[in-house]
N, C-alpha and C positions, 0 to 999 in steps of 0.2 A: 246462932243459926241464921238461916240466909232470909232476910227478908222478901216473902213474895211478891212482885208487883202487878199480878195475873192470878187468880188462882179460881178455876173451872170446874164444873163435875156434871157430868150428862149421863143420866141412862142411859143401855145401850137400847130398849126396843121403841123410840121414840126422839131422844135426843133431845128430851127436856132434860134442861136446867137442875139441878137438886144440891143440896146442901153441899159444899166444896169437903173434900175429904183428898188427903195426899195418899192415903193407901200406903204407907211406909208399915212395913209388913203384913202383911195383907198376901194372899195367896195371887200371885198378878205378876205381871213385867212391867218393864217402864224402859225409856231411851231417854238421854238427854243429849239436846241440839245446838249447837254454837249455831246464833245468829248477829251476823255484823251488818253493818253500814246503812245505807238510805239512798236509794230503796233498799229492802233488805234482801242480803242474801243467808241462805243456811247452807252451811256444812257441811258434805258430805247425806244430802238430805234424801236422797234415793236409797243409799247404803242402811240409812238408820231406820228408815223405813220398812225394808225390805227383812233387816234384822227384828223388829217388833213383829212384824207379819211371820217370821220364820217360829219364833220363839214362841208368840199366843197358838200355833198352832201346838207345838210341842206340848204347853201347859191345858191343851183343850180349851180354848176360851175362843170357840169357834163361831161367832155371833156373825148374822147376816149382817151384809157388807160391811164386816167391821172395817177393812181397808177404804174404803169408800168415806164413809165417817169421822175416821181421823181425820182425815185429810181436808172435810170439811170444817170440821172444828179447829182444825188449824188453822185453818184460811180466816174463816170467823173470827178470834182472836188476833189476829196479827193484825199492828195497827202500820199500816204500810206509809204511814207519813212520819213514825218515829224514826231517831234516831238510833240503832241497836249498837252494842255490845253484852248482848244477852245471852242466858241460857233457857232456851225451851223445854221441859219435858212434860213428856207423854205416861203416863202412866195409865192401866188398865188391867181392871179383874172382873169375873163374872159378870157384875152389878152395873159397873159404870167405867167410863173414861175420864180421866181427870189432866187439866191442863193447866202448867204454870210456868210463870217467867219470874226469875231472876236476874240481878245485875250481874255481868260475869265480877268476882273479884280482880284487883290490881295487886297483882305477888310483889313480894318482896323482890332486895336481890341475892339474898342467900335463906333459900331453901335447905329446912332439913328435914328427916328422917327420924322417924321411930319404930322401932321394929316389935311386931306384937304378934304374938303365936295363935293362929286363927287361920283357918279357910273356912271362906264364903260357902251357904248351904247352895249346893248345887251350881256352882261357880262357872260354869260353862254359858249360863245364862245368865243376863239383866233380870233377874227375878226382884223381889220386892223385898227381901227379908235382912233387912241392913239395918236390924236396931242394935246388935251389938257394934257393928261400925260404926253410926251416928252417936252413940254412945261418947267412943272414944272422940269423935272429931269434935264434936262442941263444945268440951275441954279443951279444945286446940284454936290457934291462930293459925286460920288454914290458909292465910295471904304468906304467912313464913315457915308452915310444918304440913306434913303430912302424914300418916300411919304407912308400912310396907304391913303384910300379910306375911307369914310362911307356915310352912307347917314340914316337919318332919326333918329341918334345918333347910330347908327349900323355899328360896323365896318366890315368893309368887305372882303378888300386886299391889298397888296402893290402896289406898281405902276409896277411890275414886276413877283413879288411871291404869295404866298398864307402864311396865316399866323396861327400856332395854339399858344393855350394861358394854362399855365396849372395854375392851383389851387390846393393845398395841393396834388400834385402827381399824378392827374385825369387830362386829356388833353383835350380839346376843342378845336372846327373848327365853323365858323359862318355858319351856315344853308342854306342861299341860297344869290342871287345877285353877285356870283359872278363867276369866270370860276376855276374850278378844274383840278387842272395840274398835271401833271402826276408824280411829286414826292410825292403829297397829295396822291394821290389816291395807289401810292406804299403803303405808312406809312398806310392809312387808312385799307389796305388790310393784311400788318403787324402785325399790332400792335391790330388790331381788335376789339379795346377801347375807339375810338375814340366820342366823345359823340358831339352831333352837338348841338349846343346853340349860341341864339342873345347875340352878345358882345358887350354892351353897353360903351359907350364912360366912364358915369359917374360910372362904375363898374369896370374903369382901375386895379385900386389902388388895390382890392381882389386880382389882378393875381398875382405868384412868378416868371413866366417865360413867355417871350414872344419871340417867336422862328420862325424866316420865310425859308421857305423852297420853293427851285422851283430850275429850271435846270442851271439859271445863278449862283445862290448864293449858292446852295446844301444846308446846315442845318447850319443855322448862330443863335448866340443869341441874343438879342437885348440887350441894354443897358441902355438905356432911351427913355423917349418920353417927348418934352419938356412940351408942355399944350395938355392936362393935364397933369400934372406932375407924372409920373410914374421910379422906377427907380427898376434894377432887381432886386430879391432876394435869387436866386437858379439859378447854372450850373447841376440840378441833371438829368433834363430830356431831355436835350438839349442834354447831355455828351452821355447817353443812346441813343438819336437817332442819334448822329453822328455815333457811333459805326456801327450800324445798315448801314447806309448809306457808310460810308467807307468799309463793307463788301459787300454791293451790287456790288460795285465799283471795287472789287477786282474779285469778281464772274462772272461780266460781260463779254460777249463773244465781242473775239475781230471780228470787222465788217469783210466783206469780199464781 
């Protein structure tokens, strides 16, 4: 499991302090934040934002200026003379806001795949209820594996990212079941070719590239997938959206 090096909990009618609690299942949502460099910048940090605001409304966790508060206790926490390559997340439910940082991990250079039959409760949303995921993953060396999700022979996502899949230089994203994170939704606003199709388990072998993206991993490529057996056949469109990604990266304003 990930070492915290941050780890926060505030009530929400006061914004005292209280006993730190990650809320990993817990009735709640949470976002997590790639933050780089010095000073620091975040990520996509409007999008992820906007996404937790969209979502506690959905869940009813409608608390006076909770948008307002985040945002303070982020500020609060962020120590702006570090050096980051970190993960911030936000977590919150009824009771409290919770805030932590981790070191982002350094992956391998061959990633793989395990395919495990599971969709996330209510998967459309960053909800909190990821103990049979966490399960699987801390059996895992998550610097060189990850879990996919499917369900009904439809794959879904990883146990952390979102995953697109190319054939002959056209890219695919699976259609629905699952939650669209906010680097997906960059690319897909990008790249504006992104064609939504069920990706069947027994259709692996068709694909040249199997490529996961989301704000822990950024643009990784996979390498294999043990059963079924898949193994890559092209760095041409992965190489192409790293580029893309490491220029966002570069563009991004620093927080303040």
């Amino acid at each position: 499991m990930a070492i915290l090096l941050l780890k926060k909990s505030y009530r929400h009618k006061d914004l005292k302090e209280i006993k730190f609690h990650d809320l990993w299942n817990f009735y709640g949502v949470f976002t997590t934040m790639r933050i780089i460099g010095k000073p620091p910048k975040i990520l996509f940090f409007k999008e992820h934002i906007e996404n937790l605001i969209r979502s506690l409304k959905v869940y009813k966790i409608n608390k006076k200026n909770i948008k307002k508060n985040i945002l303070r206790l982020i500020k609060l926490n962020l120590n702006k003379s570090k050096r980051f390559d970190h993960l911030l997340r936000v977590a919150v439910n009824n009771k409290m806001i919770s805030i932590s940082l981790r070191k982002r991990l350094k992956l391998k250079k061959k990633i793989g795949l395990k395919l495990i039959n599971y969709k996330r409760i209510e998967p459309e949303y960053k909800n909190l209820k990821y103990k049979k995921i966490m399960n699987y993953l801390k059996k895992m060396d998550t610097t060189k594996s990850d879990i996919v999700l499917y369900k009904n022979k439809k794959i879904l996502e990883t146990g952390t990212s979102n995953l697109l899949f190319v054939k002959k230089n056209k890219i695919y994203s699976p259609i629905n079941n699952f939650y669209k994170g906010t680097t997906l939704k960059f690319f897909i606003k990008k790249l504006k070719k992104i064609i939504k199709r069920n990706i069947l388990i027994h259709s692996l072998n068709e694909y040249d590239e199997i490529i996961i993206i989301g704000s822990g991993k950024g643009v990784v490529s996979v390498n294999f997938i043990d059963k079924p057996y898949w193994k890559r056949k092209s760095l041409k469109n992965y190489r192409i959206l790293l580029k893309i990604y490491k220029k966002e990266i570069s563009n991004c304003s620093i927080y303040k």
